[in-house]
BALO-887546 format. One record per residue (C-alpha): residue in one letter; x, y, z. Coordinates in steps of 0.05 Angstrom, whole numbers, padded with zeros to 5 digits, always signed. Layout:
# residues N
aXYZ...
# end
This chain:
# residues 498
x-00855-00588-00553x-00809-00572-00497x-00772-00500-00496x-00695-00514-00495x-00646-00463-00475x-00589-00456-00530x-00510-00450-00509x-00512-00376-00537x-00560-00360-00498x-00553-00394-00437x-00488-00364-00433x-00518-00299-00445x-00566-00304-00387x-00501-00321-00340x-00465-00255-00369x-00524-00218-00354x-00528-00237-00284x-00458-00222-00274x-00472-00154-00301x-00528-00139-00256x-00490-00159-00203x-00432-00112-00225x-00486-00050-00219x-00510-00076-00146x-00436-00072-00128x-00424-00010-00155x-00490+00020-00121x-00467-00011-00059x-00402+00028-00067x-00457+00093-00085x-00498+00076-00012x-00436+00071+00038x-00403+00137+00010x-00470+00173+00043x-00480+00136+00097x-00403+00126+00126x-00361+00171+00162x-00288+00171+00132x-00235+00125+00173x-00209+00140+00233x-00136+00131+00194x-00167+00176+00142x-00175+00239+00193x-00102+00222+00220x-00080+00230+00134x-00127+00294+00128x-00096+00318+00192x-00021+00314+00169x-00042+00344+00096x-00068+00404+00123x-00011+00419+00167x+00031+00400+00100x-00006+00464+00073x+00008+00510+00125x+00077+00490+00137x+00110+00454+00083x+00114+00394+00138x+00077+00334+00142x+00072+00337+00221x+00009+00315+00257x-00017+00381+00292x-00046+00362+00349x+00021+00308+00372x+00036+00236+00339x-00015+00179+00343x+00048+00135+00378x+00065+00176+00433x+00129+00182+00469x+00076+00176+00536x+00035+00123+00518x-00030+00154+00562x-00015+00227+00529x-00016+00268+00472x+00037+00321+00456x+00027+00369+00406x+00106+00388+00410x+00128+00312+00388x+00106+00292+00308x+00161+00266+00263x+00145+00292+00198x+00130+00243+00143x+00142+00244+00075x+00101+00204+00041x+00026+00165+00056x-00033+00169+00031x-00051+00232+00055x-00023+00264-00009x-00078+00237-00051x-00132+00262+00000x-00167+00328-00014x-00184+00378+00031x-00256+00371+00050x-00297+00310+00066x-00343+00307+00005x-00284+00303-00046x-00259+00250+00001x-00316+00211-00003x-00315+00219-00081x-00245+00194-00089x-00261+00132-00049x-00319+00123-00096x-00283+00148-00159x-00226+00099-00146x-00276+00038-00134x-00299+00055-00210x-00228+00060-00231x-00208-00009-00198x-00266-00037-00234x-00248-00017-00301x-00173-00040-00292x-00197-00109-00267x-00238-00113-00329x-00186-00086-00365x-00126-00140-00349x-00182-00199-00368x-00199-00164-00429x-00120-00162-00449x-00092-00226-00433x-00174-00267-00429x-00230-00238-00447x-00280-00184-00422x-00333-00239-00397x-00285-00264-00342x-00257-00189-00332x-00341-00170-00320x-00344-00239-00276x-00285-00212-00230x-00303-00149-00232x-00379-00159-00204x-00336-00196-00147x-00296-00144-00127x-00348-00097-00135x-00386-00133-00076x-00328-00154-00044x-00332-00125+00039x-00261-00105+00042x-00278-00047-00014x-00342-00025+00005x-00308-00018+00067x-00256+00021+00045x-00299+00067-00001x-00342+00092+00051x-00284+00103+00100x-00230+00127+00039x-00177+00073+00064x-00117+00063+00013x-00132-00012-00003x-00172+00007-00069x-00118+00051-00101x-00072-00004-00083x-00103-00053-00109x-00104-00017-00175x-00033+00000-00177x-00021-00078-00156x-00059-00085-00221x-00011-00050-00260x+00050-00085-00227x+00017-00150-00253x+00012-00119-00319x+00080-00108-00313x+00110-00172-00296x+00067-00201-00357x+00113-00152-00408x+00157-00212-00410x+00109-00262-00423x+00095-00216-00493x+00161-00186-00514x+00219-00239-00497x+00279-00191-00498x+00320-00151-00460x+00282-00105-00470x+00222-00142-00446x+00257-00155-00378x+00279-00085-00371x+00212-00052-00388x+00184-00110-00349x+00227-00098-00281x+00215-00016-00292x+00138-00024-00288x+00131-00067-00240x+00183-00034-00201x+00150+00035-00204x+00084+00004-00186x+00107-00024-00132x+00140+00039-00104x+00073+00077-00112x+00046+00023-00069x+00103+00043-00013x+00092+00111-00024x+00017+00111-00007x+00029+00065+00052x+00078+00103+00076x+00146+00072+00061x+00196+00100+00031x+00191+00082-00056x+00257+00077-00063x+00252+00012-00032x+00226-00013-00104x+00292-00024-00130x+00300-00086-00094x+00235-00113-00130x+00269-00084-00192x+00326-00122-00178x+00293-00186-00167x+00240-00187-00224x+00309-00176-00270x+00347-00237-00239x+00279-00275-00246x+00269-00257-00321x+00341-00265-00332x+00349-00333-00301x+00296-00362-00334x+00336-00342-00406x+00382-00395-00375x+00356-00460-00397x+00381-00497-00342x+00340-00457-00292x+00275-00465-00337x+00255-00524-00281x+00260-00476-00229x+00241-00414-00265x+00171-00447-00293x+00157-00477-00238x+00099-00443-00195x+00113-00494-00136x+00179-00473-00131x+00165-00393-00139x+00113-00407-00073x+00172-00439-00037x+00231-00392-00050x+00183-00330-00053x+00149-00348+00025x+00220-00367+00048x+00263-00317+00020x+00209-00275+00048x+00206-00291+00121x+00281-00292+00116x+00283-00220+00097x+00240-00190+00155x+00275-00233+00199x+00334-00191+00177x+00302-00135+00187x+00282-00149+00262x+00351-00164+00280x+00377-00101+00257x+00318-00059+00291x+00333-00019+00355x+00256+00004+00360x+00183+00011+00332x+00139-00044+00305x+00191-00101+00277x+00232-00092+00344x+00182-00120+00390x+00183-00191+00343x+00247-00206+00381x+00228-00165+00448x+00156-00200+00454x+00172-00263+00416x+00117-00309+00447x+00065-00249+00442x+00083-00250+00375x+00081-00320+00355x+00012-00316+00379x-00012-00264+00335x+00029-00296+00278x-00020-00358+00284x-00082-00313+00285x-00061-00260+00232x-00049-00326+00191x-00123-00350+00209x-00148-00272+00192x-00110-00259+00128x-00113-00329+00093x-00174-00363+00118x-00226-00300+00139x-00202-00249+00089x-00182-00293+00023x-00217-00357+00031x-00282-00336+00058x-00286-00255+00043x-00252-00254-00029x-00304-00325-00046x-00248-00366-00072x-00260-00426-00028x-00308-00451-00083x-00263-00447-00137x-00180-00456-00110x-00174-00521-00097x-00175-00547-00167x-00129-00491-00181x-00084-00517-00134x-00081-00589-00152x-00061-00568-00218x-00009-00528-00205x+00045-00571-00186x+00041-00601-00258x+00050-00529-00297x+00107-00511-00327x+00098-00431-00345x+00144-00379-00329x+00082-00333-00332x+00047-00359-00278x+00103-00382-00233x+00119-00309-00225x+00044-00288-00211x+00048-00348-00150x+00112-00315-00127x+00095-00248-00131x+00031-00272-00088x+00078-00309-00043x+00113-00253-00025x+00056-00201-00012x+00016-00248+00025x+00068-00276+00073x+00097-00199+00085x+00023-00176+00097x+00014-00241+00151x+00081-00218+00187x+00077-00143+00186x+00005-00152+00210x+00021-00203+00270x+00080-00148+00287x+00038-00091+00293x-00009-00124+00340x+00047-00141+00380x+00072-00070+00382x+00007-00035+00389x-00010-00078+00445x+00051-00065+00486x+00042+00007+00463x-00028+00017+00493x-00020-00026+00551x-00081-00066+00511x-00114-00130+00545x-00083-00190+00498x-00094-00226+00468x-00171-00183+00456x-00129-00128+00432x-00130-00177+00367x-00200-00167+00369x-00203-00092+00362x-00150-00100+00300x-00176-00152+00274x-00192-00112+00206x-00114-00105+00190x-00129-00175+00149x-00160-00128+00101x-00092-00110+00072x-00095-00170+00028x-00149-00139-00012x-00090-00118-00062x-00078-00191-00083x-00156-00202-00098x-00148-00181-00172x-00079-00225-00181x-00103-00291-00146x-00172-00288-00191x-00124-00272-00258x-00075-00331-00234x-00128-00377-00229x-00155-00358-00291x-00090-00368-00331x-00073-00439-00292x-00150-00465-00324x-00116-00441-00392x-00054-00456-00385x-00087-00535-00377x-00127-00540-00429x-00122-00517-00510x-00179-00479-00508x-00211-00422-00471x-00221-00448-00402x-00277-00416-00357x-00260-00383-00293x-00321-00419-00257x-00327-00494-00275x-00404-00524-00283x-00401-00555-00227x-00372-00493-00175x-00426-00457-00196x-00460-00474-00144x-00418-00475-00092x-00397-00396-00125x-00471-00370-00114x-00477-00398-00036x-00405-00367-00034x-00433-00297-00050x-00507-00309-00014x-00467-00306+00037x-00426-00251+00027x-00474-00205+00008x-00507-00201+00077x-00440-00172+00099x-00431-00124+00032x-00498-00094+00047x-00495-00078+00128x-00424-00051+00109x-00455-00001+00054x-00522+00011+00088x-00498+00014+00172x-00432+00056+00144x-00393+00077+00205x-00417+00132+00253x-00385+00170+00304x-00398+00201+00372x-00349+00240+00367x-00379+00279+00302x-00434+00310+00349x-00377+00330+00404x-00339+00371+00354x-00406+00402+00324x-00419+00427+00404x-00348+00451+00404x-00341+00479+00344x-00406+00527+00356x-00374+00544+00426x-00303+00546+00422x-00268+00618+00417x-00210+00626+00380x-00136+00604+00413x-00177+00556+00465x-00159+00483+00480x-00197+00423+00498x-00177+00358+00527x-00204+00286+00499x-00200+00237+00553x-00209+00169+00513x-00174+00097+00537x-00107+00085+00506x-00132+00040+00455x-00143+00077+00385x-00143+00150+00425x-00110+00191+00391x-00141+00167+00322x-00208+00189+00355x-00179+00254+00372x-00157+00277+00300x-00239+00266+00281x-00245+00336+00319x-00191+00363+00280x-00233+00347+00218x-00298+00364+00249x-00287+00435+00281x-00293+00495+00232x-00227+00528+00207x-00193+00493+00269x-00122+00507+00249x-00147+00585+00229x-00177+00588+00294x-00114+00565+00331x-00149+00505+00364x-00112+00450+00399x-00125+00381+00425x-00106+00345+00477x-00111+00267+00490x-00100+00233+00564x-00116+00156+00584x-00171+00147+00642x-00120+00132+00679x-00056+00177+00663x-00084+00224+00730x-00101+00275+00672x-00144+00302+00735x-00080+00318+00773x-00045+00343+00715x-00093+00390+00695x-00100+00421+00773x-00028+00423+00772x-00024+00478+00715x+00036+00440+00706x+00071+00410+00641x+00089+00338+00652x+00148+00309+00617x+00133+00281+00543x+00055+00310+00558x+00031+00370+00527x+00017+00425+00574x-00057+00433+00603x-00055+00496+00633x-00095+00536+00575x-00152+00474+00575x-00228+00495+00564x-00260+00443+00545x-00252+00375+00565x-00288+00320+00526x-00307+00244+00560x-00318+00184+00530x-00380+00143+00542x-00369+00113+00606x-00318+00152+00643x-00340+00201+00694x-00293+00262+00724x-00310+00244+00802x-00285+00305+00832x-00297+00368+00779x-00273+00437+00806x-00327+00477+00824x-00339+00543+00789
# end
């Protein structure tokens, strides 16, 4: 007699797998907070916080990472900022490392947790063992980058546009606009922005609920085609807006290096939507039935989960293609390789992983009477190549971590350094002074100590400066320099003799 595998239990043997795949993510997560050293965006944060401590000012110590000189530091210029992520960073490196990790268990549980409420905890496990593996967040565990507690609070703005779906009142809409409105300010807080910026998303989510109580809208309302159109669109319109009205900084090169920037539009668009979603979130398996069905769904519900994604996704594109543009013209960076080096900015769109997997999930339901999987028979398949060949990346990114030279420079300065001395980092323009706040989180009691950094380009004639004993404009002065610190592969040709 042959042995035959029952529904129950072949369905079983599938949940189990995606639970064992669940723990290899999470020990992934476990491996790249020991072997990674924290973000080179995470020592600028933990730079800021600490002088928050000492001074009630958010001010980078050691001079802002956009200089008014773009080949030197200066200690005397850093706008203080109010809000970023550094307020959720602690003050030493091992409780860094455990909130990266601590939020990667958190983001878990929240992904399971919106499957759970509006599916069912199979498909919340299924998702979950995705992100869990998923590049983007190992990546930003090890390195304690912002995407995962973004992603959770883009979690609870989805939760919050959903109120509607469940409590079709007034009240709904208003307790569905507040939510999802708060969310999305913390979002703007930890990047950086200011939160009061999520009243306009307040705003809109109550015209959108509102509207659709207008049965003549309903065709427009519930229709997810539509929300992509007028939510990419009204988008694009909106920073357009914003460029015009810029005098400076990042959006103000889109209409001073317009070609340069049409360039990197294409690319970010290549990096964000075909590298980063596609490929790195595994969705090519499994979106383009989603998509075929969508233009035939009428669902208020999931129209507004294709706007919202609309919207993130085709600010995230834009922003992204702008700050190459202005970070290229800011550090004089070969282009288009500077695209290269930033290449990882596509990583932003981590915070829609959660949402696109939950909207596909809801369009399988929303076309059939009964419980729909999220992963048809026959994308199995096609789902398991998808993560063979992910994991390959998940694992160098938790086992090969990120190192830095710099770590053993600041040990050898931190031994030797007396108290009130200064050293000088001589690094190319590209990403310098990020390298140089890795000392300021290196070196022992550096702020107690009264230690200061200084940055210069190869080529800003630091060597001339420094023999001068002279302060040059919008440079920090040199004259009390005892150290001086070179990358690998610049040489000082002519060194004073002692």
């Amino acid at each position: 007699m042959e042995d035959t595998v029952s529904p129950t239990n072949e369905q079983s043997i599938k949940q189990r797998n995606w639970v064992l795949l669940l723990v290899f993510g999470l020990f992934l997560n476990i491996i790249v907070s020991f072997t990674s050293d924290l973000g080179l965006d995470t020592h600028v944060h933990m730079a800021r916080d600490s002088s928050l401590a000492e001074s009630e000012e958010a001010t980078l110590p050691w001079g802002h990472t956009r200089p008014l000189d773009p080949m030197a530091s200066n200690p005397e210029y850093s706008p203080s900022l109010d809000f970023g992520w550094y307020h959720f960073l602690p003050d030493s490196e091992n409780n860094v490392h455990l909130l990266g990790f601590s939020l990667m268990c958190v983001l878990m549980i929240f992904t399971i947790l919106i499957f759970k409420i509006y599916g069912s905890i199979e498909h919340g496990i299924t998702v979950s063992a995705i992100v869990a593996i998923h590049p983007t967040f190992i990546f930003a565990t090890g390195r304690a980058f912002p995407e995962v507690i973004v992603a959770i609070f883009t979690i609870l703005l989805i939760i919050g546009l959903l109120i509607y779906e469940k409590w079709k009142s007034w009240i709904g809409i208003l307790s569905s606009a507040t939510i999802s409105g708060l969310s999305m300010g913390l979002i703007l807080f930890v990047k950086g922005i200011n939160p009061w910026y999520c009243l306009v998303v307040i705003f809109l989510i109550l015209l959108w609920h509102s509207a659709d109580k207008i049965e003549k809208f309903n065709e427009f309302t519930r229709s997810p085609s539509f929300a992509f159109k007028i939510g990419s669109v009204g988008t694009l319109i909106g920073l357009f807006f914003v460029v015009i009205i810029s005098d400076s900084g990042t959006f103000y090169t889109v209409k001073s290096e317009t070609l340069r920037f049409t360039g990197a539009l294409l690319v970010a668009s290549i990096d964000v939507i075909l590298i980063y979603t596609l490929f790195g979130m595994i969705l090519w398996p499994i979106i383009g039935s989603s998509l075929r069905k969508i233009k035939k769904i009428n669902s208020h519900e999931i129209a507004g989960l294709v706007g919202f994604i609309s919207v993130i996704t085709t600010a995230i594109i834009f922003y992204i293609a702008a700050l190459w543009t202005y970070e290229s013209k800011l550090w004089d960076a070969d282009w288009p390789w500077m695209m290269w080096t930033m290449g990882n900015n596509g990583r932003y769109i981590s915070m829609l992983m959660v949402p696109i997997f939950f909207v596909i999930y809801r369009i399988h339901q929303n076309d059939s009477s009964t419980v729909t999987p999220l992963i048809a028979k026959e994308k199995r398949i096609s789902l398991i190549l998808g993560i063979c060949l992910i994991i390959p990346l998940s694992l160098l990114t938790a086992i090969h971590g990120q190192t830095m030279w710099t770590d053993d420079a600041a040990l050898i300065l931190s031994e030797n350094m007396d108290d009130g001395e200064d050293f000088l980092f001589v690094h190319d323009a590209t990403l310098g002074m990020h390298y140089l706040y890795t000392f300021h989180t290196e070196i022992d009691d550096v702020q107690i100590r009264e230690i200061t950094g200084h940055w210069r380009d190869p080529n800003s004639e630091w060597e001339i400066e420094l023999l001068s004993e002279e302060q040059w404009s919008n440079r920090g002065n040199l004259s009390g320099i005892n150290w001086i610190v070179l990358s690998p592969g610049i040489e000082w040709e002519n060194p004073p003799e002692e």
